[in-house]
C-alpha positions as CSV (number, residue, x, y, z in Angstrom):
1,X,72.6,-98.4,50.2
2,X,74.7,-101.5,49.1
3,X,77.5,-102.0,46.7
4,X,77.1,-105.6,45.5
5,X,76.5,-107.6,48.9
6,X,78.0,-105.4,51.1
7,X,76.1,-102.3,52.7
8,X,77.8,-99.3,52.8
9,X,78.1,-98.1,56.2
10,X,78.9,-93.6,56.7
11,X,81.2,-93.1,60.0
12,X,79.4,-90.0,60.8
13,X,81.2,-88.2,63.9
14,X,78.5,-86.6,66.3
15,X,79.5,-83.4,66.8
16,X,78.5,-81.4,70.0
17,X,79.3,-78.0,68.5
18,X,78.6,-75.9,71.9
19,X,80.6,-78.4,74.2
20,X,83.1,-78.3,71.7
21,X,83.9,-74.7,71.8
22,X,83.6,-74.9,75.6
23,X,86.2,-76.9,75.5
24,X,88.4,-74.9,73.1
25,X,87.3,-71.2,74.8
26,X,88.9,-73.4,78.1
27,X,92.1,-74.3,76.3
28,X,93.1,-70.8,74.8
29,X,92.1,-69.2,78.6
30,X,94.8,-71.9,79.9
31,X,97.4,-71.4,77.2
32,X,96.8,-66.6,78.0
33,X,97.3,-68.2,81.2
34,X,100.6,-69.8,80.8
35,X,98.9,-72.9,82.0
36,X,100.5,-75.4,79.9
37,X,99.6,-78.4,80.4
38,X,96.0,-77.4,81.1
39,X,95.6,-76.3,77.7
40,X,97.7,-78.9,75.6
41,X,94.8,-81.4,77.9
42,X,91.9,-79.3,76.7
43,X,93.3,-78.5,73.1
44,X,93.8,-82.6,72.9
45,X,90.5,-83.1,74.3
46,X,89.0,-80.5,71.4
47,X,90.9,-82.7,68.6
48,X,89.4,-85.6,70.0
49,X,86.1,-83.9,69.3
50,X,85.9,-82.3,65.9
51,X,86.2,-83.1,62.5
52,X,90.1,-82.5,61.5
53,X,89.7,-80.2,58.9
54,X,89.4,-77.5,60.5
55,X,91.6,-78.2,63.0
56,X,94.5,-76.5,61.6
57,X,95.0,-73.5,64.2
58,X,94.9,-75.7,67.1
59,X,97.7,-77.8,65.8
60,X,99.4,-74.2,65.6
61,X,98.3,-73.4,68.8
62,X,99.9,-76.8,70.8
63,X,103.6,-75.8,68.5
64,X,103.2,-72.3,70.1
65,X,102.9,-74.1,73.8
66,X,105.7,-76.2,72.8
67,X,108.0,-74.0,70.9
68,X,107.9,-71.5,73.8
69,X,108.8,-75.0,76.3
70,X,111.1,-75.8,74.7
71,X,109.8,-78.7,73.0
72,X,111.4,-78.2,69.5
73,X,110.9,-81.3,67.6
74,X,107.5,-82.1,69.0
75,X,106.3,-78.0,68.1
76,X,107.5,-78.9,65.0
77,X,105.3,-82.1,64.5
78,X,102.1,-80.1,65.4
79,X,103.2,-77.5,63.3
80,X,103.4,-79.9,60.2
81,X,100.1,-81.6,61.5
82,X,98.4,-78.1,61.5
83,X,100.5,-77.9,57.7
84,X,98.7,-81.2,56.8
85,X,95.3,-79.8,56.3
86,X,96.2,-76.4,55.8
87,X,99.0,-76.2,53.3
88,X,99.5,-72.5,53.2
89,X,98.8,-71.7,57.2
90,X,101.0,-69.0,57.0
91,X,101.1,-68.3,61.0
92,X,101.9,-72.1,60.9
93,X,104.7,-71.4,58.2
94,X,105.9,-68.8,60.2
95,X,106.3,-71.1,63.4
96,X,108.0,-73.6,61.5
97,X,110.3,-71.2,60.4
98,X,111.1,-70.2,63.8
99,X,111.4,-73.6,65.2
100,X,113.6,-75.2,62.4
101,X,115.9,-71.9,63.3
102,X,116.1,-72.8,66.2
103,X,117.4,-75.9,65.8
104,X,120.1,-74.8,62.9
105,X,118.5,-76.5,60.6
106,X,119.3,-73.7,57.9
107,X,118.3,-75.7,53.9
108,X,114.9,-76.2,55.8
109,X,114.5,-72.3,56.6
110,X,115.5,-71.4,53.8
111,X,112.7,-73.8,52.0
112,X,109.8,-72.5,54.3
113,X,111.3,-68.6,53.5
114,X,110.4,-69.2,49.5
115,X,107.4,-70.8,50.2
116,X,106.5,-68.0,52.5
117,X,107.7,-65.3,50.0
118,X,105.8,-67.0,47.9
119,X,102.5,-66.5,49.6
120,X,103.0,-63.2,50.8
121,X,103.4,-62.2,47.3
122,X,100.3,-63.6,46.2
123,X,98.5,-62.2,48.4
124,X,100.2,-58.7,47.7
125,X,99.6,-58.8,44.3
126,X,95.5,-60.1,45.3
127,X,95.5,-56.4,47.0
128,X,97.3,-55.0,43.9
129,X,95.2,-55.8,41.4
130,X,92.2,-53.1,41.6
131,X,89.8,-56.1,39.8
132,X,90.4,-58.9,42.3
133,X,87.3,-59.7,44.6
134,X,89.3,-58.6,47.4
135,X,88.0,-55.2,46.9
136,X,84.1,-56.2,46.3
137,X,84.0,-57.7,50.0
C-alpha cells in the first residue's frame, strides 16, 4: 500500500511467544530466588522481546527487585514505566506509594493515596451494585 509516492511500510515485531515465556518463567524463578541480578537480566531480556503493552507487571516486578535493594529512585522509574501503559496498576500504585514513602516525599503519597482510594472505591461499588457484570462472570 502507498500514500502518494511513498509506500507504507508496518514494523511488525516477531514474536516467539514460547521462548518468550521461557524467558519470563526464568526471571520470576530468579527474582523467588533472591537472585537479583539474574532476574532484572532475564526480565530485561523479556522486554526486549514483547510487545510493550502488556508489559506492565514486569515493570512492577524489576521496582519490587529494586525497591527491596534499595534502589529507590530507579524502583520508582519502573514503577512509573509499568504506570505508563497501565494507568490504574494498582499493585504498581501501591509500590509507588511505598517507594515515594520511603523517600519522604509526603504531597506525592498523598496524590497516589486519592488516586488509590479512588480505585478501590470503584471497584467496591462494581461489587456493590447487584446489576454490574461482575456478578454475570
Amino acid at each position: 500500500m502507498t500514500i502518494g509516492n511513498h509506500p507504507l511500510e508496518w514494523d511488525v515485531m516477531q514474536v516467539d511467544g514460547k521462548k518468550a515465556l521461557q524467558v519470563l518463567d526464568q526471571a520470576n524463578d530468579a527474582k523467588a530466588k533472591g537472585s537479583i541480578e539474574s532476574a532484572l537480566s532475564l526480565y530485561k531480556e523479556y522486554l526486549s522481546m514483547v510487545d510493550p503493552s502488556f508489559t506492565h507487571g514486569v515493570w512492577l516486578s524489576m521496582a519490587e527487585i529494586l525497591f527491596q535493594t534499595n534502589q529507590l529512585q530507579e524502583a520508582l522509574v519502573h514503577c512509573d514505566k509499568g504506570l505508563d501503559i497501565m494507568k490504574d496498576f494498582l499493585p504498581c500504585l501501591e509500590l509507588k506509594k511505598e517507594i515515594l514513602s520511603s523517600m519522604e516525599r509526603a504531597e506525592e503519597v498523598k496524590k497516589v493515596e486519592i488516586v488509590i482510594n479512588r480505585l478501590q472505591q470503584e471497584e467496591k461499588a462494581k461489587w456493590d451494585d447487584p446489576n454490574h457484570y461482575y456478578h454475570y462472570q
